[in-house]
C-alpha positions in Angstrom: -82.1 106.9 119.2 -82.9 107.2 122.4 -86.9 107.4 123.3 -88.4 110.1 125.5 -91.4 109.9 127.9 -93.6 112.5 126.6 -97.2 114.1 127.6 -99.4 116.4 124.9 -100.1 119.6 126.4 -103.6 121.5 125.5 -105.0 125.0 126.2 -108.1 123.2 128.0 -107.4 122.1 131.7 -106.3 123.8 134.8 -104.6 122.2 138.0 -106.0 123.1 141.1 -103.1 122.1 143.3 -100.9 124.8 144.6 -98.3 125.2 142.4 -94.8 126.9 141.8 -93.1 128.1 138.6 -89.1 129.2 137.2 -88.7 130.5 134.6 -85.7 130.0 132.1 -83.7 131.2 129.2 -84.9 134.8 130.7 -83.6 137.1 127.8 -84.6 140.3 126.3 -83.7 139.3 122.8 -85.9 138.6 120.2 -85.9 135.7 117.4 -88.7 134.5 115.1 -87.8 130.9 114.5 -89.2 129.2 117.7 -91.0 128.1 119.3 -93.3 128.7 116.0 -92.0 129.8 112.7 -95.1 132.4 112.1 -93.7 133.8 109.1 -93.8 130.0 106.9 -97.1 129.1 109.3 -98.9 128.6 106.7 -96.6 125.2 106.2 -96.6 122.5 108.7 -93.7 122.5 110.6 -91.9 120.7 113.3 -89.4 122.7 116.1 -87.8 121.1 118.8 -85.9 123.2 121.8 -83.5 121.7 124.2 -83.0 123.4 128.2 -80.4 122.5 129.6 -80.3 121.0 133.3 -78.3 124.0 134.3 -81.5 126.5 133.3 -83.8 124.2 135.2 -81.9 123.5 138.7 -85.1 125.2 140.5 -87.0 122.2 139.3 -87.1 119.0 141.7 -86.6 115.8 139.8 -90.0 114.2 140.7 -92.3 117.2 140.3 -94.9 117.2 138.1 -94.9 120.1 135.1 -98.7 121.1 134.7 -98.1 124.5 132.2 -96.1 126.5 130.0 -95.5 129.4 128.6 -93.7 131.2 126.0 -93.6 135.1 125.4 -93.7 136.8 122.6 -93.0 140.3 121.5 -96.0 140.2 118.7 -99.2 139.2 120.2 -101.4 140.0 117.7 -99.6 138.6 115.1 -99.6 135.1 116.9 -103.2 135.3 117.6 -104.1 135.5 114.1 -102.0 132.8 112.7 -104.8 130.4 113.2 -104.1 126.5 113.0 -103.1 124.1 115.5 -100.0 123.8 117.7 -99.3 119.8 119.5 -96.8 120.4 122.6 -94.9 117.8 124.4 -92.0 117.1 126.6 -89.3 114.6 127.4 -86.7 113.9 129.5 -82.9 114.0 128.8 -80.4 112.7 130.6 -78.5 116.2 129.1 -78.7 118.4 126.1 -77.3 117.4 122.9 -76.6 120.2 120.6 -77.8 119.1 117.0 -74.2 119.8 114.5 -74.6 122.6 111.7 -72.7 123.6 108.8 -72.0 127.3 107.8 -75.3 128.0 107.0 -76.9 127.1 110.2 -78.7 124.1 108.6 -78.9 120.9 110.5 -77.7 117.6 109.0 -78.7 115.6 111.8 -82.4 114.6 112.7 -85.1 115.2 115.3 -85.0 113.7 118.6 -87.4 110.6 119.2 -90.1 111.3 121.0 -92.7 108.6 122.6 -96.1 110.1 121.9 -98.2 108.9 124.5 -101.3 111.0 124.2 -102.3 113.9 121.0 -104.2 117.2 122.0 -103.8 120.6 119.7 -104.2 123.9 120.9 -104.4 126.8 118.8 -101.5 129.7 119.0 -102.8 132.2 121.8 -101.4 135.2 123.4 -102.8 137.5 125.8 -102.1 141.7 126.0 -98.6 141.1 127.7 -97.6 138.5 125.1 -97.6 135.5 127.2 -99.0 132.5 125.5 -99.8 129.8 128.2 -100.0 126.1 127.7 -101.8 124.2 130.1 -101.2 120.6 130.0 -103.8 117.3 130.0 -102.2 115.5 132.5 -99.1 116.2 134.8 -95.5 115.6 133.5 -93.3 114.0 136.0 -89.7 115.5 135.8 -86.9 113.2 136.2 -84.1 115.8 136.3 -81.2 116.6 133.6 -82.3 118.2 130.5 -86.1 118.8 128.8 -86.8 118.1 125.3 -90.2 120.9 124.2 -91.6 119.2 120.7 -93.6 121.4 118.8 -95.5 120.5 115.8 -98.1 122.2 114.2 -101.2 122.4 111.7 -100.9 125.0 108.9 -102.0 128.2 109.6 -102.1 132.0 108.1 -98.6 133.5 107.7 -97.7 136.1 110.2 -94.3 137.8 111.3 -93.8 136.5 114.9 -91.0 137.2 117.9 -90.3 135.1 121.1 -87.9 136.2 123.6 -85.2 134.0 124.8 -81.5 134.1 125.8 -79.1 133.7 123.1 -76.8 130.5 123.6 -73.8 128.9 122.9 -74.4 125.8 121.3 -77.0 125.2 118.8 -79.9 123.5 121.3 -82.6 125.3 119.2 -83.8 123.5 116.0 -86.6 124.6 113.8 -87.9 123.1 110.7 -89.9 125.4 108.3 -90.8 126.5 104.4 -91.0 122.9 103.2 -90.6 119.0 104.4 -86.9 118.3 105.7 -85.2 122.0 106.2 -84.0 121.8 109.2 -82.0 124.8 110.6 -80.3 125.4 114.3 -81.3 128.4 116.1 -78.9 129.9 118.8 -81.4 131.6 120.5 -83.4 129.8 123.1 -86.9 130.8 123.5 -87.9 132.4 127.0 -90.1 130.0 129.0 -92.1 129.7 132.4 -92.8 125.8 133.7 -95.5 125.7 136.2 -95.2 122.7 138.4 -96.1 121.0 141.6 -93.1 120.3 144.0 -91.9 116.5 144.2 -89.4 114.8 145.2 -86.1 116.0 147.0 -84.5 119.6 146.6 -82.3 119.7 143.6 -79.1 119.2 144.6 -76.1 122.0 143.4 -73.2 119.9 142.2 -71.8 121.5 139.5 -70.1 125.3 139.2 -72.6 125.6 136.1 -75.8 125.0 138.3 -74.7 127.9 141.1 -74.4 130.0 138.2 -77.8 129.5 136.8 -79.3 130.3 140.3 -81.6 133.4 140.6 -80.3 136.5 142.3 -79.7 135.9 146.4 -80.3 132.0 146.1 -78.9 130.4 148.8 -77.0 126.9 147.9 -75.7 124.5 149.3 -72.6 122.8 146.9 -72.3 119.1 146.7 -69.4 118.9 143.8 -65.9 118.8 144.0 -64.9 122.2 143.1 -61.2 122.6 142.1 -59.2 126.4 143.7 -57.7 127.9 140.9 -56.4 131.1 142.1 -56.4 132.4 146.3 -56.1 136.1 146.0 -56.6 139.2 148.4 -59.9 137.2 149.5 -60.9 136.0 146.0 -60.9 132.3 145.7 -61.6 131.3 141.6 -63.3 127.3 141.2 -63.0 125.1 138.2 -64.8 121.8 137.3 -66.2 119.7 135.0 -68.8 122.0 133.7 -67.5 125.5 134.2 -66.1 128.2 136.4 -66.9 130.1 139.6 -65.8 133.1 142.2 -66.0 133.3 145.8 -65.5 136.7 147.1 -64.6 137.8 150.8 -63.1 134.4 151.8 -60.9 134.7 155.1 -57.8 132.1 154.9 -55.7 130.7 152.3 -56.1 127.9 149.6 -53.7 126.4 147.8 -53.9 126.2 144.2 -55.6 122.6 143.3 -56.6 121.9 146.2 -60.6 120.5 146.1 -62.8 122.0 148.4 -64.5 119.8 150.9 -68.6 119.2 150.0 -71.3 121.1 151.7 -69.8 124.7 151.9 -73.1 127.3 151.5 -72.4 130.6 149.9 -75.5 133.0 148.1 -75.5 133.3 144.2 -75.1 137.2 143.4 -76.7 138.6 140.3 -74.1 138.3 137.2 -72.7 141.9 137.3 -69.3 143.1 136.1 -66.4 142.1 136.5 -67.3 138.3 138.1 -70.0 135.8 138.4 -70.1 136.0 142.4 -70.9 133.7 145.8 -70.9 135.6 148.8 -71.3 134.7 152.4 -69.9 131.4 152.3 -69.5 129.3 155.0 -67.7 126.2 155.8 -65.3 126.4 153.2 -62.1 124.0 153.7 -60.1 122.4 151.7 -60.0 118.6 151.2 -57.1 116.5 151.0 -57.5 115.8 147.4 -55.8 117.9 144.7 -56.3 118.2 141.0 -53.5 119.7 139.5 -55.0 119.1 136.1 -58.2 121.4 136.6 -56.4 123.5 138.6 -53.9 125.0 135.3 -53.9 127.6 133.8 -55.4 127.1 130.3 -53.7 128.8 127.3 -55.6 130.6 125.6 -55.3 131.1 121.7 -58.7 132.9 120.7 -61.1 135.2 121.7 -62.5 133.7 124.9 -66.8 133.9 125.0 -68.9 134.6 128.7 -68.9 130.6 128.9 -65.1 131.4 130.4 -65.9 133.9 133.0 -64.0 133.7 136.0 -61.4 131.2 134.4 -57.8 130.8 135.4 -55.6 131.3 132.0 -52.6 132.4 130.1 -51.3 134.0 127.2 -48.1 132.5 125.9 -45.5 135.2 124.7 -47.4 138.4 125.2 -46.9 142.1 124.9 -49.8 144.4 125.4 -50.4 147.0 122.6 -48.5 149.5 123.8 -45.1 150.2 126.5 -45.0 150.3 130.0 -47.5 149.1 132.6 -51.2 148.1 131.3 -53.1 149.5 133.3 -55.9 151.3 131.4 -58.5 149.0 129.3 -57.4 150.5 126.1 -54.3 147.9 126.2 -54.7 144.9 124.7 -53.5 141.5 124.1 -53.5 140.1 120.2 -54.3 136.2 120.6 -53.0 134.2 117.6 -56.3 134.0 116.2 -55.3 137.5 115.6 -58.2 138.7 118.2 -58.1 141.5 121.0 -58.4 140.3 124.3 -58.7 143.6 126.6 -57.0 144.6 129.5 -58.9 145.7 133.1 -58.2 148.2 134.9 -58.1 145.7 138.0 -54.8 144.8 138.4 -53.4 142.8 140.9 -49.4 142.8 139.5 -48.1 146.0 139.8 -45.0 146.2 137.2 -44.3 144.9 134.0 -41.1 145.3 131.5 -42.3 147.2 128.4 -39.3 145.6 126.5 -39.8 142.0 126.9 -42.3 139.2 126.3 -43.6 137.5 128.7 -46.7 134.8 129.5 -49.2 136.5 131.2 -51.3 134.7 133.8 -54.8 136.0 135.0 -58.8 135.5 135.4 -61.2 136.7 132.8 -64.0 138.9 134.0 -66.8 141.1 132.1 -65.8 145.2 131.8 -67.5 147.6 129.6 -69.7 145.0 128.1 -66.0 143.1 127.2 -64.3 139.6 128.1 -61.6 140.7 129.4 -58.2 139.5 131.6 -57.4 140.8 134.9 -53.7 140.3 135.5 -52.4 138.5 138.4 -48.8 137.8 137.4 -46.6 137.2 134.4 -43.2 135.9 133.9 -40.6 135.9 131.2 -40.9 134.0 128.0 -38.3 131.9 126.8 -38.1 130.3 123.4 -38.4 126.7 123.3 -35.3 125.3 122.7 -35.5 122.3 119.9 -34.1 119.1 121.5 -32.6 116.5 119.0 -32.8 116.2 115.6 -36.1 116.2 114.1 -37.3 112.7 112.8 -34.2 111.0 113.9 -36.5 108.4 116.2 -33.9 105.9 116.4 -31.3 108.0 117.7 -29.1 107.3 115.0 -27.2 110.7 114.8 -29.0 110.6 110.9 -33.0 111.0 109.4 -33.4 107.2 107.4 -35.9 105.1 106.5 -35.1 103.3 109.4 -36.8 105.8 111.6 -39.9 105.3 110.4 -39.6 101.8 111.2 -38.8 103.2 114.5 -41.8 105.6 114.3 -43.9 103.0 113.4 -42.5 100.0 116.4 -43.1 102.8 119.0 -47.1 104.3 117.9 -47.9 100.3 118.2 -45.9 99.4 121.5 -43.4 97.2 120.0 -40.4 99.8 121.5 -40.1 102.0 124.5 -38.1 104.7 125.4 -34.4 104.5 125.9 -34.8 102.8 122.5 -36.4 106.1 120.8 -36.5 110.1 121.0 -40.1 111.1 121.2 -39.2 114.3 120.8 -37.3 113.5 117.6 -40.2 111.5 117.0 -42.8 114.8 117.0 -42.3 115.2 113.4 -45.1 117.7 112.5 -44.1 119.9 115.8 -48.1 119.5 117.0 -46.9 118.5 120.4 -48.3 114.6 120.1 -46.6 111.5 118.5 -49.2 110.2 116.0 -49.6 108.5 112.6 -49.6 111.6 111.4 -46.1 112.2 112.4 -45.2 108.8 110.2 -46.9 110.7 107.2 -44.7 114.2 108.1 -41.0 112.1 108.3 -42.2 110.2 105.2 -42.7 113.4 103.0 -39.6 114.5 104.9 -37.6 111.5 103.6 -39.1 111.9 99.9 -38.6 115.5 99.6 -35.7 116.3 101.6 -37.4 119.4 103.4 -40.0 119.4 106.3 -43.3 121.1 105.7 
């Protein structure tokens, strides 16, 4: 397991240096879990929080973390839990979400941490629920994610509430009532660092760390961001790590091409219906494309905010009711059997109320919703079957000897002309696997396919 540099913070010392703060996983919502379970305080526990890098990109790698603090929604009840709280911090390369079952408890263990110095500091809050943490000696921040460790001293019992933002991954884990429960937590407690600048600017490379930019931040993009969709002056971004919108964009983009590095543009607040850059500048397109990121991705159940502002489509749709959608009361029923909503922001303007078709759009956020804006949609045709199912060998017949064939071809030993991987797609899951050897197998023993 991988070891983390970590410092002991203590309500004792303050820093004198002029200093700056961010603050992160800035939600209204309320949990009791972390970073202290007050309601099983009175048995020691251990809780460990993960932020991600893209909730700290106003953070230089190279400063120095001097404080803090947590807020909770019950001061008095923190104050009077009593015992001793040990705070430290480590540096991640990223965040690794610990795995849960269908409880919500954790199998996994606790991330390693390096203790390099122990101070305690008892549980504290003033009036306006901020409980501040002042460190014994300055945490140098190498960038990527931070790893808070929090163990503490048994104390009274108390029903306690931190704000945080609620995530998607589990990257909270608490352990509380007795030695060894460990359970995630998807809400991530609200925190302010206090730290002294160091280092160089942090650099925006990713789509996800413009998105976790404060309202009217100004950036600068280093990545490779992919166009997904050009559109009466909306130009949609994929990458690796997420999605983005750049509004009032003069020109034309082709879709996949990879915008050249260094374009500027200002981070608008997250309001309905996109995630928003304005005022960019210096936008051209390389003369790289990525036909891969730039696809449409098909989309089978209820999409979460994570997908905001992607490029996708439905396969075989018909909206909940004839003629035209145009009012957000029409719908979509993914095959997970979930609604996915309609805007009244439509950018085709006709549609067939007696036929299917695969409907192409972005997803945006209406009325609180996830929903799809349509920007075109064409007829859906049934896949026609080509060959005869397991016949690898192209034999004209299903034998044994096809799973010979089968067999040759998953290890290399054959190449197409010699077989029909289509044929050869036995279990119809789009691949040709072992599994498929397994489906033509049953096939052959029990004369009907599954």
């Amino acid at each position: 397991m991988k070891k983390f540099l970590t410092l002991i913070a203590v309500a004792a010392m303050a820093f004198a240096a002029q200093a700056a703060e961010v603050t992160v996983a800035d939600g209204t919502t309320t949990g009791e879990y972390a970073p202290v379970y007050g309601y099983n305080f009175e048995t020691d526990q251990h809780n460990q929080m993960q932020y991600p890098a893209a909730e700290l990109t106003g953070i230089a790698a190279g400063s120095e973390i001097t404080a803090l603090k947590f807020y909770t929604s019950t001061p008095d009840a923190v104050n009077a839990l009593g015992g001793t709280v040990r705070v430290s911090l480590g540096n991640m390369e990223e965040a690794t979400p610990w795995g849960v079952d269908g409880y919500g408890y954790i199998s996994g263990n606790l991330l390693d941490a390096e203790v390099t110095s122990v101070a305690t500091v008892a549980p504290a809050a003033d009036a306006d629920g901020v409980w501040t943490i002042t460190f014994d000696a300055p945490f140098t921040y190498t960038g990527g994610a931070l790893l808070v460790d929090v163990q503490t001293v048994a104390g009274e019992y108390k029903s306690t509430y931190f704000y945080g933002k609620e995530m998607d991954s589990y990257l909270v884990m608490s352990t509380y009532g007795y030695a060894g429960t460990k359970k995630g937590q998807t809400l991530l407690p609200k925190a302010t660092f206090t730290y002294e600048a160091g280092g160089e600017e942090p650099g925006i490379a990713t789509l996800a760390q413009a998105n976790a930019l404060e309202d009217a931040a100004e950036f600068t993009f280093g990545g490779d961001a992919v166009v997904t969709v050009c559109k009466n002056g909306y130009v949609f971004l994929r990458d690796e790590s997420g999605y983005g919108m750049i509004e009032d964009v003069n020109g034309t983009f082709e879709n996949g091409q990879v915008l050249n590095q260094g374009w500027t543009a200002t981070k608008t607040t997250i309001v309905e219906p996109w995630v928003k850059y304005t005022n960019a500048a210096n936008l051209t397109a390389s003369g790289v494309s990525n036909s891969a990121l730039a696809a449409a991705q098909k989309l089978t159940e209820a999409p979460d905010e994570t997908m905001l502002n992607a490029y996708v489509y439905i396969e075989n749709a018909l909206p909940s009711s004839g003629g035209m959608p145009m009012l957000p009361q029409h719908y979509f029923t993914l095959p997970d059997n979930s609604k996915l909503y309609v805007t009244d922001y439509l950018w085709a303007s006709s549609w067939d109320a007696n036929g299917n078709y695969n409907v192409y759009g972005v997803l945006c956020k209406e009325d609180g919703k996830v929903k799809i804006d349509i920007i075109g949609f064409e007829p859906y045709e049934e896949p026609q079957p080509q060959g005869l199912r397991g016949d690898v060998n192209k034999s004209g017949d299903v034998t044994i000897a096809d799973v010979t064939a089968l067999i040759d071809y998953l290890l290399g030993v054959v190449d197409e002309p010699d077989v029909d991987p289509v044929a050869a797609n036995c279990n119809l899951d789009d691949k040709v696997s072992i599994a498929d050897v397994t489906a033509l197998i049953d096939y052959l023993l029990n004369k009907t396919w599954d």
